[in-house]
C-alpha positions as CSV (number, residue, x, y, z in Angstrom):
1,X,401.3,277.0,37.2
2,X,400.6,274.9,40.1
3,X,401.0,277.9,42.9
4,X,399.2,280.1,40.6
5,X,396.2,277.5,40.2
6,X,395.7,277.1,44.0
7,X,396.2,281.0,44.6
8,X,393.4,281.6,42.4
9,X,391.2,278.4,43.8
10,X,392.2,280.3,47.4
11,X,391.0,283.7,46.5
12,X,387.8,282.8,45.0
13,X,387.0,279.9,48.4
14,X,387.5,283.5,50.1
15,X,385.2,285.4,47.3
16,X,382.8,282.9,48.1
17,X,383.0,283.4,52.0
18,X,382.7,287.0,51.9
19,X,379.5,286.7,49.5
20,X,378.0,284.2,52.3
21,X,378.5,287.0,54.8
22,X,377.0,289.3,52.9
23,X,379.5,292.1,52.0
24,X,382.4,292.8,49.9
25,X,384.0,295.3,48.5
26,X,384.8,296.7,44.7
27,X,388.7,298.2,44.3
28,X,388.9,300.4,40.6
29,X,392.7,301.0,41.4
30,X,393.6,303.2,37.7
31,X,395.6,305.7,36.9
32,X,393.8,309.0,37.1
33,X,391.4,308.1,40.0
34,X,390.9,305.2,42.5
35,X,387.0,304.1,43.4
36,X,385.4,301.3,46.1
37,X,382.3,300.5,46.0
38,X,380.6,298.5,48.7
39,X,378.4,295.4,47.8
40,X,375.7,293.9,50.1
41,X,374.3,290.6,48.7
42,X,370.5,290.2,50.2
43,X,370.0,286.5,48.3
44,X,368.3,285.8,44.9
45,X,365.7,287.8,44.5
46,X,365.1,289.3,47.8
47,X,362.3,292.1,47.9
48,X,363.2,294.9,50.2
49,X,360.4,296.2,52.0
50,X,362.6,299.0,53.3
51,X,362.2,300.8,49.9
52,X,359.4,299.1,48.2
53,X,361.4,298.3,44.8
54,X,361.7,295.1,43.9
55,X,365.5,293.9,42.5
56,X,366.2,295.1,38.8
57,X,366.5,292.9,35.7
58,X,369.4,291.2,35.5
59,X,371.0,292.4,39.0
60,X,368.8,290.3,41.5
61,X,371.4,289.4,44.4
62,X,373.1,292.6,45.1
63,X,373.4,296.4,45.7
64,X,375.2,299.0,46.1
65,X,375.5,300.3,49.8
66,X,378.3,302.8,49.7
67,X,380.6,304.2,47.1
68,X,383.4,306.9,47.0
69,X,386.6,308.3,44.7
70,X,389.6,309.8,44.9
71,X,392.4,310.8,42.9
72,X,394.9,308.3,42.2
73,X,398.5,308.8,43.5
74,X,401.6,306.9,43.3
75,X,400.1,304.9,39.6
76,X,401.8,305.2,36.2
77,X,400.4,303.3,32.9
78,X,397.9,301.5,35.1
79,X,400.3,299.7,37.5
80,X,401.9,300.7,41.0
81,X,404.9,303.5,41.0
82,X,405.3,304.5,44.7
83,X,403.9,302.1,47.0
84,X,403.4,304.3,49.8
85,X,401.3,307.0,47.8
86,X,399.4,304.3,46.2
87,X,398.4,302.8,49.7
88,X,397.5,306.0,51.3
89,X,394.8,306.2,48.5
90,X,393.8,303.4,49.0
91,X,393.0,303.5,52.4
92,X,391.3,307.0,51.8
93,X,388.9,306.2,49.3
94,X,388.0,302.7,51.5
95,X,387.6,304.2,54.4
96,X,384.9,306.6,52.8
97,X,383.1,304.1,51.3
98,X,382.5,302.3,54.6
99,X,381.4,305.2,56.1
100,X,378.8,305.9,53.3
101,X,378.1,302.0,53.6
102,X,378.2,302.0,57.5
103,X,379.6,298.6,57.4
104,X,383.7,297.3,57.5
105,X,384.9,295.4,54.3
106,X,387.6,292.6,55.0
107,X,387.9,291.8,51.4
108,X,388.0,293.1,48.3
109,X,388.5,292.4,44.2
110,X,390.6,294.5,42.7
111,X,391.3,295.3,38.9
112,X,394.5,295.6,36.9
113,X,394.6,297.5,33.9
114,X,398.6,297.4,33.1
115,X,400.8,294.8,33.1
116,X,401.7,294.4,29.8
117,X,398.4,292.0,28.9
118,X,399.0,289.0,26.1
119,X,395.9,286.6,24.8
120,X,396.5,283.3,23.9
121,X,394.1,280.6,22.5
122,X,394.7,276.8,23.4
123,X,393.0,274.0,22.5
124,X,392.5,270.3,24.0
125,X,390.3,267.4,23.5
126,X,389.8,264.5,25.4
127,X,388.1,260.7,24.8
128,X,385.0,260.1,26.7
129,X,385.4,257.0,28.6
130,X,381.9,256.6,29.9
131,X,380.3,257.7,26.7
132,X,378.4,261.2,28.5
133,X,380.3,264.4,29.6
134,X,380.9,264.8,33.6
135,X,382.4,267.3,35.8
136,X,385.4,265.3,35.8
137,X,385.4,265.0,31.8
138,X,385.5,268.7,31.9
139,X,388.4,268.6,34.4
140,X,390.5,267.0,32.4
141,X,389.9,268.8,28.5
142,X,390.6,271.9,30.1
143,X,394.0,270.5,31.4
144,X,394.5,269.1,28.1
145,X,395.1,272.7,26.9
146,X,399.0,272.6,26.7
147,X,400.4,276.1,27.2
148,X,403.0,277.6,25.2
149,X,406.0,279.6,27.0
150,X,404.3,282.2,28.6
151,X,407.6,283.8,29.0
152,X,409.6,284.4,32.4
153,X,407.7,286.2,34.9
154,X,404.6,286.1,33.4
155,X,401.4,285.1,35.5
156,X,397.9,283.9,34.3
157,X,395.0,286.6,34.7
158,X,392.1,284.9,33.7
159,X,391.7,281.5,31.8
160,X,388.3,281.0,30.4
161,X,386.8,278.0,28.5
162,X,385.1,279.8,25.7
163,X,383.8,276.6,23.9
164,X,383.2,273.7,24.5
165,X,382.1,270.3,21.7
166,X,381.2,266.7,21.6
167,X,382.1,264.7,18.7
168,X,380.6,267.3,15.9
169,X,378.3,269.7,17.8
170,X,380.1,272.4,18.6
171,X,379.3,276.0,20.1
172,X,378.2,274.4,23.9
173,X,378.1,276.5,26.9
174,X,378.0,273.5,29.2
175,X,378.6,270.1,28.0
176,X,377.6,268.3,31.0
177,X,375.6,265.3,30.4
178,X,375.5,265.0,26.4
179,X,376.0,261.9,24.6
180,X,379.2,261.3,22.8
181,X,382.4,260.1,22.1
182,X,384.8,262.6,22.3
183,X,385.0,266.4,24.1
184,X,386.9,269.4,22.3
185,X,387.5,272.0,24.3
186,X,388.8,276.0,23.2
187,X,390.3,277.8,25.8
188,X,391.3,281.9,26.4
189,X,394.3,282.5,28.5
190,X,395.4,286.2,29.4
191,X,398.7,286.9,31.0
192,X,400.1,289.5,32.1
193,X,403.6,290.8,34.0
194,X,403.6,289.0,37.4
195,X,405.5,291.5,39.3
196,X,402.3,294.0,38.4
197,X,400.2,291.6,39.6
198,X,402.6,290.9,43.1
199,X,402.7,294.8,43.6
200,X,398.8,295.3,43.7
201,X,398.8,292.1,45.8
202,X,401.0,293.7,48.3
203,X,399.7,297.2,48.7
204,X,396.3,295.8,49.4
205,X,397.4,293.6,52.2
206,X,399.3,296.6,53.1
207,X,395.9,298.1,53.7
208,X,394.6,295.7,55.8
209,X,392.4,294.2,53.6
210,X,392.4,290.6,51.9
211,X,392.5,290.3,48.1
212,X,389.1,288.2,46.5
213,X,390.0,288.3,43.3
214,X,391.5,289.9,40.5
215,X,390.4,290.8,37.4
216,X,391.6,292.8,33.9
217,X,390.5,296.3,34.0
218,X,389.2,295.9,29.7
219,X,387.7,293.0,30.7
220,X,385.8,294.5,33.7
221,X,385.1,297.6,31.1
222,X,383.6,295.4,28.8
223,X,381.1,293.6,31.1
224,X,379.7,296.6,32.2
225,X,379.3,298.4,28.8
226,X,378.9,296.2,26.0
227,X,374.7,294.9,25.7
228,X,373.7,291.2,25.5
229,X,373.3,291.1,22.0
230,X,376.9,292.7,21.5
231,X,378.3,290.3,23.7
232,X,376.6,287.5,22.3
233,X,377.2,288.1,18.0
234,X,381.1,289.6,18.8
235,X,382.1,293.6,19.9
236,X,385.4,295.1,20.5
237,X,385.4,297.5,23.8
238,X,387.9,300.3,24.2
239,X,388.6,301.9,27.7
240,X,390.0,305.0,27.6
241,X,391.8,305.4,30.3
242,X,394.2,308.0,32.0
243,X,397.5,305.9,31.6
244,X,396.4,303.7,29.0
245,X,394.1,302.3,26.4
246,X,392.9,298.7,27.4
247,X,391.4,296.4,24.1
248,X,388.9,293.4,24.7
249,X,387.1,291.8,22.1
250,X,384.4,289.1,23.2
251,X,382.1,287.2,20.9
252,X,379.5,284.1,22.5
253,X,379.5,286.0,25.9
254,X,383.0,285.3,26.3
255,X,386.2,287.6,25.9
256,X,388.3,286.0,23.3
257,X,391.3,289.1,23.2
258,X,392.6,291.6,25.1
259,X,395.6,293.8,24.6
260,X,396.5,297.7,26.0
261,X,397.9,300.5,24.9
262,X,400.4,302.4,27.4
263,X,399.4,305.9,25.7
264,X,395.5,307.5,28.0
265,X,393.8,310.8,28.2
266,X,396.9,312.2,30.7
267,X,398.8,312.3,27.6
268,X,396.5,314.2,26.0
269,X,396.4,316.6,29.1
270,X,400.4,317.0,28.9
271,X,400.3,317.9,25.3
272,X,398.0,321.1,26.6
273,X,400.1,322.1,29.1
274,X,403.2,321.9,27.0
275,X,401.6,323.0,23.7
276,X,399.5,326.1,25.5
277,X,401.8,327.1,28.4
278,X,400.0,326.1,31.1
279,X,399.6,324.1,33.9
280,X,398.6,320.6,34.8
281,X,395.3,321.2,36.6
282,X,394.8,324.1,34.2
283,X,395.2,321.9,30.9
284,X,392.9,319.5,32.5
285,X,390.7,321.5,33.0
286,X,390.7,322.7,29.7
287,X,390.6,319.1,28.4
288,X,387.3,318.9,30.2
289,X,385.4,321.9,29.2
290,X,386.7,322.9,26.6
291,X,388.2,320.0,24.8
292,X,387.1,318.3,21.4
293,X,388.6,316.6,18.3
294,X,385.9,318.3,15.7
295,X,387.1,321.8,14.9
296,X,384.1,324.2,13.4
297,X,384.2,327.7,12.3
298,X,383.3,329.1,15.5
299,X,386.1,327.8,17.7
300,X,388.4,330.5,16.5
301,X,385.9,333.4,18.0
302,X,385.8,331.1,21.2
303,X,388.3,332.7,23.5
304,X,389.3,330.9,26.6
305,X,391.2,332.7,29.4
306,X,393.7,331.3,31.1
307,X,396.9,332.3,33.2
308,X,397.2,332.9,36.9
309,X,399.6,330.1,38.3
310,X,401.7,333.0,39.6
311,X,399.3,334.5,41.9
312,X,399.0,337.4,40.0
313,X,396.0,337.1,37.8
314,X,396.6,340.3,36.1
315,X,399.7,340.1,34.8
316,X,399.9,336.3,33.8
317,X,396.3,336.4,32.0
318,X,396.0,335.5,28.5
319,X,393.7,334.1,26.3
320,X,393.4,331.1,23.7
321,X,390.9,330.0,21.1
322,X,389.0,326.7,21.4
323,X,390.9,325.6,18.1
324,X,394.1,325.5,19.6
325,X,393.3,323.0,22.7
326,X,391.3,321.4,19.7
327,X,395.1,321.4,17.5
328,X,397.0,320.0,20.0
329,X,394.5,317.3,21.5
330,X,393.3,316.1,17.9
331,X,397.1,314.6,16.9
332,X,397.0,312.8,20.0
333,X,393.7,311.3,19.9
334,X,394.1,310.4,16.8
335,X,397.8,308.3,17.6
336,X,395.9,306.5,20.0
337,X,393.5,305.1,18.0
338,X,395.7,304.3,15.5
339,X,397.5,302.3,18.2
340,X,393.9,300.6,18.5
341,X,393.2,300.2,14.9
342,X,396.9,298.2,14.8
343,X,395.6,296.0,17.8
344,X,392.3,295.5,16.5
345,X,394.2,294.4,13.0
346,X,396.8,292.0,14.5
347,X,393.8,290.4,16.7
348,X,391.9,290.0,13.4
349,X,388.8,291.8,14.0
350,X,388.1,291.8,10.6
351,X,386.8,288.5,10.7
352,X,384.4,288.7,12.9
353,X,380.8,288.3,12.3
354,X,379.9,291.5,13.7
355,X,382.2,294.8,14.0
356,X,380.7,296.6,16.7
357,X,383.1,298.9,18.6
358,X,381.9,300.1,21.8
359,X,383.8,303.2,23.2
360,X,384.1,303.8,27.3
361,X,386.3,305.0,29.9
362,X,386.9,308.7,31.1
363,X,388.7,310.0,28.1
364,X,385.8,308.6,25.8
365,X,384.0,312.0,27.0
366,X,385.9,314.2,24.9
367,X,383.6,315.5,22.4
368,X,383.6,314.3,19.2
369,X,385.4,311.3,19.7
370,X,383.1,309.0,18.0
371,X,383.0,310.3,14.6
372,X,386.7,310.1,14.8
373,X,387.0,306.8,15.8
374,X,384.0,306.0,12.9
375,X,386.6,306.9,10.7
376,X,389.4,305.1,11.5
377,X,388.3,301.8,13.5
378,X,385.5,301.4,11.1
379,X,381.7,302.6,11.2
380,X,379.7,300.8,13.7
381,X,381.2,302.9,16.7
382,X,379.3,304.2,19.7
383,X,379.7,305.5,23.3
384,X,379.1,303.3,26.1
385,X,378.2,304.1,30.0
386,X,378.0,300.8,32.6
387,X,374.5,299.1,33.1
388,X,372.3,300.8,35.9
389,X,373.1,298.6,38.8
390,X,370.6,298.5,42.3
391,X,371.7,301.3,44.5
392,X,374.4,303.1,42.5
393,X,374.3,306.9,42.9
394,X,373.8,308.7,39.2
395,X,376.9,310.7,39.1
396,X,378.9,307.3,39.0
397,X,377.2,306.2,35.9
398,X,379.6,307.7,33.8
399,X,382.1,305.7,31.7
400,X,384.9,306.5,33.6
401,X,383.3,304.1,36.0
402,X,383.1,301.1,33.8
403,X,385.7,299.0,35.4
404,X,384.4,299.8,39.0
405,X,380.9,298.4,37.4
406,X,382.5,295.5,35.8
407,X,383.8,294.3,38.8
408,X,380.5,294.2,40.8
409,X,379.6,292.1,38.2
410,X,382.0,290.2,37.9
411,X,382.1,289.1,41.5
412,X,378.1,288.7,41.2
413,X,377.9,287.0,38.6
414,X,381.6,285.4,37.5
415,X,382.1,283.0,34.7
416,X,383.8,280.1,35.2
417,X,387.2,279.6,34.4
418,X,390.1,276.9,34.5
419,X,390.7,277.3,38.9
420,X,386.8,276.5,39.2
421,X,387.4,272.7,38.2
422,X,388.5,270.2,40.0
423,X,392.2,269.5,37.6
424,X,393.7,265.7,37.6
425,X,396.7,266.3,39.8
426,X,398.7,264.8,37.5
427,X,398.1,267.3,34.6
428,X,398.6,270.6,35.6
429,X,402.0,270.7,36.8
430,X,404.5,271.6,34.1
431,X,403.3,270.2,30.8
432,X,404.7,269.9,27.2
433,X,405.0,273.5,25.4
434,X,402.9,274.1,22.2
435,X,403.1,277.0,20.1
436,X,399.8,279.0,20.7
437,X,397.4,280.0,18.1
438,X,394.6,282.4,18.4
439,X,391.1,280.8,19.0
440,X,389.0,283.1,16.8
441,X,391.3,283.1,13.7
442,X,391.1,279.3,13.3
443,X,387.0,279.2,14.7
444,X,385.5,282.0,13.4
């Protein structure tokens, strides 16, 4: 714990550094597709005559300046397979956006959305000395949070104070300077598996290009497409990704869950080539046009042709009905979120004050999607897209760019977390193990 907590305190000093010179630069790294997107940070509330528009609500320190996509290579299930492929990609898709941006980025913040993610809720409490909260006070009832056995190889993601109370007023967002006697203090951590984590950490350096932070791809999602108010009273976000299915649930602005499931939209796009006899780029393309999970009378009279991997269009052509790519996605779709709806359940969703489930992420295109999920994650179920943010072309304002999104905010705007603070020296080495409960089961 003590390597990992001046790692993290080390990339966000560089975060920090790279925001003071005025540029920095957004890494989606996913399964299906890898995106960068450029930052420039003009100060609070700069007006720019250049263009006449003022900064936007909400977004008033940065734009975007240059932006570009690529398919992903060398990724499975959201973490690095072949190192080499992965850091061509890389270096493809960054070296476009800095000739859109006309700028070089030194350092970027990269997502993970693998790993093999596990939430953990810890709790500490501390006596108040000098009668009113301080910095210090802080400090120290976040390093009373004694963590359970994370398990070997397993490395802290985030770790996010998600409440904070004095004596018997609870529900603070910042406790500094009240009165009292005593300071509680409730405490997300997500893990994940660190040789993910040391992987990504590797293939960027191997770019040339120093790492400012990491973050957890549903986490990113979830920032960019859940509202204020959903944030605020409790909503659950699923990204629908190509390897995977990543779960955050975040109530009071903070994300108080996150889990993933290894089983995305490329699934989906396997079952069509296997199920139709076709290829890859054919079944996606399929997926994408003429895909859905809500059958109607028509789609039998809908004929789709297809055929011509040979070369010879002729005698390979065929044809298939809209109800059959319809069959074989619909079984699929539907084991996925049932995966969800069994994460949803053993987070205890069910108890939260609101059940708002927000939907994102490439696959949650396919039409149709949200009247299934209505039915088996609960009713309150719509699509989400990632906020408008200043300078951010409108073809990547779709949901498959919801992490890329997430992590411009992130780094504009980041929430604190356990590294910000200053931590008694003699606390956060190794400490006694606890058995960890969830936060929002025993709060909420």
């Amino acid at each position: 714990m003590t390597d990992l907590y001046h790692t993290q305190r080390a990339m966000r000093n560089m975060r920090r550094a790279a925001l003071q010179r005025g540029v920095i630069g957004i890494l989606d790294i996913g399964t299906s597709k890898i995106a960068c997107l450029v930052l420039r940070f003009d100060g609070t509330g700069t007006f720019r005559e250049t263009d006449g528009v003022g900064p936007m609500a909400g977004q008033v320190n940065f734009r975007v300046i240059g932006a570009a996509s690529t398919r992903s290579r060398g990724m499975r299930r959201g973490e690095i397979e072949t190192m080499a492929e992965t850091e061509r990609a890389i270096r493809t898709v960054v070296a476009a956006a800095q000739k859109v941006a006309g700028v070089r980025v030194d350092h970027v913040i990269a997502c993970l959305s693998g790993g093999r993610p596990a939430s953990y809720g810890l709790a500490g409490e501390i006596t108040l000395a000098s009668g009113k909260v301080g910095e210090h006070d802080i400090a120290q009832a976040l390093a009373a949070c004694e963590p359970p056995d994370f398990g070997r190889g397993r490395e802290v993601l985030h770790a996010q104070p998600v409440n904070f109370a004095v004596d018997n007023r609870s529900n603070l967002a910042d406790p500094r300077d009240h009165l009292g006697n005593k300071l509680f203090c409730d405490m997300h951590v997500l893990t994940v598996d660190g040789d993910a984590i040391g992987n990504l950490v590797q293939c960027i350096r191997r770019c040339d290009l120093e790492l400012a932070g990491i973050a957890s791809a549903p986490y990113a999602s979830a920032r960019a497409s859940l509202v204020e108010d959903e944030q605020e009273l409790g909503a659950a976000c699923i990204d629908f990704g190509g390897g995977g299915t990543g779960v955050s649930i975040f109530i009071k602005k903070h994300m108080i869950f996150s889990d993933h499931v290894p089983i995305g939209g490329n699934l989906v796009t396997q079952d069509i080539s296997q199920g139709l006899r076709v290829s890859l780029p054919m079944a996606e393309r399929l997926k994408t046009l003429n895909g859905g999970v809500e059958a109607t009378g028509r789609d039998d009279r809908d004929m789709i042709d297809v055929g011509g991997e040979t070369g010879d269009w002729e005698a390979d052509r065929r044809q298939v009905s809209r109800a059959d790519v319809i069959g074989v996605m619909r079984p699929r779709v539907e084991e996925i979120l049932e995966h969800v709806r069994e994460v949803l359940d053993a987070a205890g969703f069910d108890w939260m004050p609101s059940q708002q489930i927000v939907l994102t992420g490439g696959a949650s295109q396919i039409p149709g999607l949200d009247g299934l999920a209505a039915r088996i994650l609960g009713p309150n179920v719509r699509c989400g897209r990632p906020m408008r943010i200043d300078g951010l072309a409108h073809q990547l304002t779709d949901p498959s760019f919801s992490s890329a999104v997430g992590l411009a905010l992130f780094a504009a705007h980041p929430q604190d977390e356990w590294w910000d603070f200053e931590m008694p020296a003699d606390r956060y080495p190794a400490r006694s193990l606890r058995r960890a409960y969830r936060w929002f089961k025993n709060n909420w």
